[in-house]
C-alpha positions as CSV (number, residue, x, y, z in Angstrom):
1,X,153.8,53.4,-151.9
2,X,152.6,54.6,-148.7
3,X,152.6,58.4,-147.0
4,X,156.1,59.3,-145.5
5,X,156.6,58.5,-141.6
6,X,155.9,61.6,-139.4
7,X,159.2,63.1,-138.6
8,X,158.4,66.1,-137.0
9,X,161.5,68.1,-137.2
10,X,163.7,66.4,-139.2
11,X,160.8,67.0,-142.4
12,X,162.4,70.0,-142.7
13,X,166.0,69.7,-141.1
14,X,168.4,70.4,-143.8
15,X,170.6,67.4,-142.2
16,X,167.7,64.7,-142.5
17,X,168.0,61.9,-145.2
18,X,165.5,59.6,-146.1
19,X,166.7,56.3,-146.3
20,X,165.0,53.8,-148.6
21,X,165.7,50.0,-147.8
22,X,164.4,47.3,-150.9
23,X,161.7,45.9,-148.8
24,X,160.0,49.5,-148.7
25,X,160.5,50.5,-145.6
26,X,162.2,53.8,-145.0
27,X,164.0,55.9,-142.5
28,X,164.9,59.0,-141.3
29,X,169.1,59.3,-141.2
30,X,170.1,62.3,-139.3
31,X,173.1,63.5,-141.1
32,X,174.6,65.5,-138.3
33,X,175.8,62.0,-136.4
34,X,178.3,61.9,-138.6
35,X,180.0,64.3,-137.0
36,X,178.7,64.5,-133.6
37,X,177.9,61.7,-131.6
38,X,175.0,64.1,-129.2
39,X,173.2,63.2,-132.4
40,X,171.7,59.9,-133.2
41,X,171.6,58.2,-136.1
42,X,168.2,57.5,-136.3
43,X,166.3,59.8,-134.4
44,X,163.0,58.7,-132.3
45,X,160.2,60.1,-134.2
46,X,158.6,62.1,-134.5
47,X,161.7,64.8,-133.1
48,X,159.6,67.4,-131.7
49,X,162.6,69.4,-130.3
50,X,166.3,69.6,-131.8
51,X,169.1,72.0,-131.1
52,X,171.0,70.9,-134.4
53,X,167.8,71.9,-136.2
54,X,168.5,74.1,-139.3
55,X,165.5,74.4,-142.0
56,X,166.1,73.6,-145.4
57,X,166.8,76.3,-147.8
58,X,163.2,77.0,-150.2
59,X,161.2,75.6,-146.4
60,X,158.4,77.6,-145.4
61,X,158.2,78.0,-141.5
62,X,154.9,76.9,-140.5
């Protein structure tokens, strides 16, 4: 398997899922679309600015 896409923000969004299709390719699902449509579902990558960014608990700020 291959390195994880560069996702810029949403690496450490708290609101990003990865999702994995069977043919091996994956994508990054912004979570807060659900609930807001300023959001899309799958974000342009890599995000390099987001105001619904909020860093995972245990994330180290780099």
């Amino acid at each position: 398997m291959g390195a994880p896409p560069a996702v810029g923000l949403c690496e450490s969004c708290r609101h990003q899922q990865v999702v994995r299709t069977t043919r091996g390719s994956s994508f990054s699902l912004c979570r807060r679309s659900r609930e807001d449509p300023r959001y899309p579902r799958y974000p342009r990558l890599p995000v390099v600015s987001c105001p619904g960014h909020e860093r995972r608990a245990g994330e180290a700020q780099s």
